[in-house]
C-alpha atoms as an extended CHARMM CRD file, in Angstrom:
* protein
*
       127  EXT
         1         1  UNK       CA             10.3310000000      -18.0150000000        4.7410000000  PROA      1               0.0000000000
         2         2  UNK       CA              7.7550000000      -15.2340000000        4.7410000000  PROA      2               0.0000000000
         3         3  UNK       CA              8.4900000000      -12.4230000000        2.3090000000  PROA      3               0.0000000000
         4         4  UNK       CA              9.5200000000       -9.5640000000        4.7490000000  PROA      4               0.0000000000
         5         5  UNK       CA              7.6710000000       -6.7790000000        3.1520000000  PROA      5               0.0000000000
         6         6  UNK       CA              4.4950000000       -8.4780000000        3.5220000000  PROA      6               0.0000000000
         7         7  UNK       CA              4.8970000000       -8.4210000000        7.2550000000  PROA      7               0.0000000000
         8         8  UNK       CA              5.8450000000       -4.7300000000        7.1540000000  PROA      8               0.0000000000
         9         9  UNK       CA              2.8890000000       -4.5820000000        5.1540000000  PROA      9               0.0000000000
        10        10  UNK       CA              0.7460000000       -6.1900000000        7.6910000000  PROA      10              0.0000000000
        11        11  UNK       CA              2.2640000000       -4.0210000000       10.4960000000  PROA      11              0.0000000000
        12        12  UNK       CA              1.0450000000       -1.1270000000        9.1780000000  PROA      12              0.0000000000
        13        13  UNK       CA             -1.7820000000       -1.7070000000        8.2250000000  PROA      13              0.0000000000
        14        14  UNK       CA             -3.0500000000       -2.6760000000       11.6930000000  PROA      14              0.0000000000
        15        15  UNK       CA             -1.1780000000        0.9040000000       12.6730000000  PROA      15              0.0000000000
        16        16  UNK       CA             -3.0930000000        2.2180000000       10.0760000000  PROA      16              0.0000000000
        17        17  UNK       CA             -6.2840000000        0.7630000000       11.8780000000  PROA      17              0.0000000000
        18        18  UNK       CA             -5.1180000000        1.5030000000       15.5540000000  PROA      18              0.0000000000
        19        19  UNK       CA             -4.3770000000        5.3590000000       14.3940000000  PROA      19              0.0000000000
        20        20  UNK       CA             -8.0030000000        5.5330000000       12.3630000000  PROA      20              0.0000000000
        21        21  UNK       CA             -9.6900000000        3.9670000000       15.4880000000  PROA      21              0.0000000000
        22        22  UNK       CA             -8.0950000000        7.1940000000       17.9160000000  PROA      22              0.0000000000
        23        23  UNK       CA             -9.6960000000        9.6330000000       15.7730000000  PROA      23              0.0000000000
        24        24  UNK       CA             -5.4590000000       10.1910000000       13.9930000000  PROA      24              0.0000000000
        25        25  UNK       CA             -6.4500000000       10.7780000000       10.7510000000  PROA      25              0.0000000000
        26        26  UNK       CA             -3.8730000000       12.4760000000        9.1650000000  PROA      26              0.0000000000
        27        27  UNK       CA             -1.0560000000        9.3650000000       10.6390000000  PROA      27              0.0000000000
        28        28  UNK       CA             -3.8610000000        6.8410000000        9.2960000000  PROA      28              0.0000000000
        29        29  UNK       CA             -3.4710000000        7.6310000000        5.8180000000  PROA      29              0.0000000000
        30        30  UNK       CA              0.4060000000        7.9770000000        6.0650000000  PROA      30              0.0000000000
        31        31  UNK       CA             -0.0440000000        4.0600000000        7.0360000000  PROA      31              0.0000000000
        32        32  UNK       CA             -2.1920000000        2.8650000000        4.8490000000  PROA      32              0.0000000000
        33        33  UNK       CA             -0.3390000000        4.0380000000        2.1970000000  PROA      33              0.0000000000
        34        34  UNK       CA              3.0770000000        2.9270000000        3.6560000000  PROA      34              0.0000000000
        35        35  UNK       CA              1.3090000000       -0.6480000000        4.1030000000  PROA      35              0.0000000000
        36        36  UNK       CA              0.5020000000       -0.6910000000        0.7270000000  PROA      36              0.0000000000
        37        37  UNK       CA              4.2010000000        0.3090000000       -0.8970000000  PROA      37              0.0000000000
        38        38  UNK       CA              5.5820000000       -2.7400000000        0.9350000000  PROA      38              0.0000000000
        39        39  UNK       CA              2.8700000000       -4.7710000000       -0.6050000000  PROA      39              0.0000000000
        40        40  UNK       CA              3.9650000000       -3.6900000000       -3.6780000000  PROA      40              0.0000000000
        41        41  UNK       CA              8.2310000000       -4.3400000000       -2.8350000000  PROA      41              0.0000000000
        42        42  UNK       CA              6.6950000000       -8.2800000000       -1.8570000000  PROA      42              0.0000000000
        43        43  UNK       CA              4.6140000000       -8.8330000000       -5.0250000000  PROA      43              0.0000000000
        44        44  UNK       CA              7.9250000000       -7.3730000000       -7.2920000000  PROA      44              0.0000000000
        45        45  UNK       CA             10.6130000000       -9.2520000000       -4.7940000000  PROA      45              0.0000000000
        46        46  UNK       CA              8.2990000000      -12.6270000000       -5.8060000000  PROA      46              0.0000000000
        47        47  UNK       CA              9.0010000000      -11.6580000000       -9.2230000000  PROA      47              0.0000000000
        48        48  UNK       CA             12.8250000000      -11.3680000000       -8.7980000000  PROA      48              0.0000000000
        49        49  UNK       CA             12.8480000000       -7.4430000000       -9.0220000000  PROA      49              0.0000000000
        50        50  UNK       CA             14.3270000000       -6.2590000000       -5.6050000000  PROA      50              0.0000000000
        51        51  UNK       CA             15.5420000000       -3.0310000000       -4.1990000000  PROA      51              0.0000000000
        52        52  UNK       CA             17.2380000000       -1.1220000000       -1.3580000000  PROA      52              0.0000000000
        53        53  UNK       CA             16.3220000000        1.1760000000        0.0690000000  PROA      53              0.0000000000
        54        54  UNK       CA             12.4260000000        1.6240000000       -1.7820000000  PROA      54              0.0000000000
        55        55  UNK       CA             12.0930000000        4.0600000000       -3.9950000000  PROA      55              0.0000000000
        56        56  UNK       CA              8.0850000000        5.1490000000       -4.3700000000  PROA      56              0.0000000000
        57        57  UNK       CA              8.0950000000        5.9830000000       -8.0340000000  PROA      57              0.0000000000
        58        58  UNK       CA             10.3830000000        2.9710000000       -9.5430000000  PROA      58              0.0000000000
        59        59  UNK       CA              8.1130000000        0.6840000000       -6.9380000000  PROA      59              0.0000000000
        60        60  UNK       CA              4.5480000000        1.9750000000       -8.6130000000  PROA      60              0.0000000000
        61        61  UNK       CA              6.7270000000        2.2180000000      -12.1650000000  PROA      61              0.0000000000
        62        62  UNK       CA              7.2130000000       -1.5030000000      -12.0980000000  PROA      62              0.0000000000
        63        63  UNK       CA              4.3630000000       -2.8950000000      -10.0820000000  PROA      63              0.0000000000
        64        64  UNK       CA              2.0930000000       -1.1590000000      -12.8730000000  PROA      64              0.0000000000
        65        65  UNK       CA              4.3920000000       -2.3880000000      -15.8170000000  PROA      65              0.0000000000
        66        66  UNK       CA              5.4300000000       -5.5630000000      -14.8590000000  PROA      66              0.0000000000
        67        67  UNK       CA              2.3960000000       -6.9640000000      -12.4330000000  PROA      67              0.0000000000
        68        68  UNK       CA             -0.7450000000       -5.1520000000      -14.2080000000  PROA      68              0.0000000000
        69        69  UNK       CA              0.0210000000       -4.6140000000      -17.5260000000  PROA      69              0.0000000000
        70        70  UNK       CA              2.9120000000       -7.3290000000      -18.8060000000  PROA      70              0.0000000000
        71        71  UNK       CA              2.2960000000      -10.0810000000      -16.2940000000  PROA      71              0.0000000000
        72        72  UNK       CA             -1.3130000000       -9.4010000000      -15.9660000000  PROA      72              0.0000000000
        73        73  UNK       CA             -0.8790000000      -10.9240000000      -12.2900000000  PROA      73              0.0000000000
        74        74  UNK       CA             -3.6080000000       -7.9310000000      -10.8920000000  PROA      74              0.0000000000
        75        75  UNK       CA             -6.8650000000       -6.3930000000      -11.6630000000  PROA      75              0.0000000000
        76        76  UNK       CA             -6.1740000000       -3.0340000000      -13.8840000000  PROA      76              0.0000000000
        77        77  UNK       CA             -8.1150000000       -1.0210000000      -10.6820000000  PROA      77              0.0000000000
        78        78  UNK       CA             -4.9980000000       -1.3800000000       -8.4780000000  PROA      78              0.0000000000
        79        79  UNK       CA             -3.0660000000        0.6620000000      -11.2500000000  PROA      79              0.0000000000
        80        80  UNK       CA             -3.9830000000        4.2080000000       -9.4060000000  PROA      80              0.0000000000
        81        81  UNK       CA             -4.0850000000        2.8880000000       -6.0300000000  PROA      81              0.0000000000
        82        82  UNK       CA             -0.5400000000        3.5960000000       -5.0050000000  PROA      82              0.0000000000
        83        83  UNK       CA             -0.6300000000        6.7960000000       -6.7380000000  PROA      83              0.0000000000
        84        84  UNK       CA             -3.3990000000        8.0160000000       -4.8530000000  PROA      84              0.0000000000
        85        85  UNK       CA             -3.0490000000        6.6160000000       -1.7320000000  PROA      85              0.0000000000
        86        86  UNK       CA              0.3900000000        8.3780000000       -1.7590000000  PROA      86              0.0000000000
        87        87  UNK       CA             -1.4940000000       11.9980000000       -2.7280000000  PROA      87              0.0000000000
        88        88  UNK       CA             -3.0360000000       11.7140000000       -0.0890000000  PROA      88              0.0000000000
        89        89  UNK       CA             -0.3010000000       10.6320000000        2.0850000000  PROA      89              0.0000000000
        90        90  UNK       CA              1.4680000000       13.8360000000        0.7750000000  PROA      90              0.0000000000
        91        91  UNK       CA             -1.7450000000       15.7110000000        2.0900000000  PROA      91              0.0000000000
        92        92  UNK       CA             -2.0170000000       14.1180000000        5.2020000000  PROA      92              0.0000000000
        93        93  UNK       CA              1.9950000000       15.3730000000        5.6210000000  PROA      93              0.0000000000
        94        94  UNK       CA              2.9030000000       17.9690000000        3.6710000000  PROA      94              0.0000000000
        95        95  UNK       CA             -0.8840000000       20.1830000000        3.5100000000  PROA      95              0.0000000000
        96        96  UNK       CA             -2.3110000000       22.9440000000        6.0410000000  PROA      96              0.0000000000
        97        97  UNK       CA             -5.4570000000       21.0870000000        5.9120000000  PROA      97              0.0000000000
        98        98  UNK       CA             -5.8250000000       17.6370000000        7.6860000000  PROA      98              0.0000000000
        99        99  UNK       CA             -7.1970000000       14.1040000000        6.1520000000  PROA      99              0.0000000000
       100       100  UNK       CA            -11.2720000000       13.8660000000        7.1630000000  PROA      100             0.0000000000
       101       101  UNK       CA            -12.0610000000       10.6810000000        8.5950000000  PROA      101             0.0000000000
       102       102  UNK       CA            -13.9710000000        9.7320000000        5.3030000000  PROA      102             0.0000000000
       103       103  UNK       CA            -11.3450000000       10.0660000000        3.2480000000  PROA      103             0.0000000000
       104       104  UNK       CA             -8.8450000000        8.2500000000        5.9360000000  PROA      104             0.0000000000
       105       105  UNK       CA            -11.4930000000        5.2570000000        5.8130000000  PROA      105             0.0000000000
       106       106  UNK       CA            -11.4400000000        5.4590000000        2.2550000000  PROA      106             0.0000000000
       107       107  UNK       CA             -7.4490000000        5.3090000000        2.3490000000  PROA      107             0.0000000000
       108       108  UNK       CA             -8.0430000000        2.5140000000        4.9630000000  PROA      108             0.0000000000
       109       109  UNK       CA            -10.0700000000        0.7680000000        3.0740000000  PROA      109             0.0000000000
       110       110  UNK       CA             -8.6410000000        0.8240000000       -0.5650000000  PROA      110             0.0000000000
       111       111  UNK       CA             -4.8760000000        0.2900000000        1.0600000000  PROA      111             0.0000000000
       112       112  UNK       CA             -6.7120000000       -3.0840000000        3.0150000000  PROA      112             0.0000000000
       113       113  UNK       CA             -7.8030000000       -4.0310000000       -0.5680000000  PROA      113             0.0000000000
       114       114  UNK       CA             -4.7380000000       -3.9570000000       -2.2910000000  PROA      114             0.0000000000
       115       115  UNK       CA             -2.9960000000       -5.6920000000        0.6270000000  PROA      115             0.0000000000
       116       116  UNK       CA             -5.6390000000       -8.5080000000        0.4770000000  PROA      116             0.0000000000
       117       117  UNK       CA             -4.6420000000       -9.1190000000       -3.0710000000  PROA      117             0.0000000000
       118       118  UNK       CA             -1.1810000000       -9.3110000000       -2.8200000000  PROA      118             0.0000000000
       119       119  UNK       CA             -1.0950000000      -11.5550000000       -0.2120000000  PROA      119             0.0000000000
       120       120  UNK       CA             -3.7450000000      -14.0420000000       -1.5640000000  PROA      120             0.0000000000
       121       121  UNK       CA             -0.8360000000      -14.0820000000       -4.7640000000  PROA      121             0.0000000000
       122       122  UNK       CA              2.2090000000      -14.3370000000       -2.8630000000  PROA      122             0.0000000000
       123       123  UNK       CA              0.5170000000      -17.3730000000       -0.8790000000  PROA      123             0.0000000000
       124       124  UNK       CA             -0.3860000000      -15.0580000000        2.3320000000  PROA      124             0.0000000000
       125       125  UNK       CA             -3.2430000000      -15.2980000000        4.2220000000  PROA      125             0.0000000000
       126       126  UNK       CA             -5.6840000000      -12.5430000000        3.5920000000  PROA      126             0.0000000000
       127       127  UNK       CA             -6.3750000000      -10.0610000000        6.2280000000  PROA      127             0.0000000000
């Protein structure tokens, strides 16, 4: 069976693509980063840790401690990735001031990333 988050995962990433492509910024980077949280949930659920509903912090808590720095299963770079794709996310939500398109493809491209290396580790096929 395919893990479930990495489908969700999937799905909004190519929202995250379709919204980028019609000029929605701000919705973009709410995807990308939303496609990269349930990345996270199906690299931990692999792992045995599981949760309902997802919590943000405990999810970047443990995917950190257990996956980067105990497990050593990912590259140190990802550490920040959640982190600041969900600033921005906050931004693109909670701010005045709307997401730019550069920093949306930079959210794009940096939630596409972490995606990719999930799902070559959890035995999915790359994006």
């Amino acid at each position: 069976m395919k893990n479930e988050f990495i489908l969700k995962a999937k799905e909004n990433l190519k929202a995250a693509e379709l919204l980028f492509e019609n000029g929605l910024y701000n919705a973009s980077a709410n995807r990308s980063y939303y496609a990269a949280l349930h990345a996270a949930v199906a690299a931990l659920t692999t792992i045995g840790i599981k949760y309902e509903p997802i919590s943000h912090k405990t999810t970047q808590a443990n995917f950190s401690a257990e996956l980067i720095q105990r497990r050593k299963v990912y590259p140190s770079r990802l550490k920040s990735y959640l982190t600041e794709l969900q600033d921005t996310r906050n931004d693109a939500d909670y701010r005045i001031k709307s997401v730019s398109k550069n920093l949306a493809s930079k959210q794009l491209a940096k939630s596409k990333e972490f995606i990719n290396q999930i799902a070559t580790e959890v035995g999915d096929v790359q994006l």
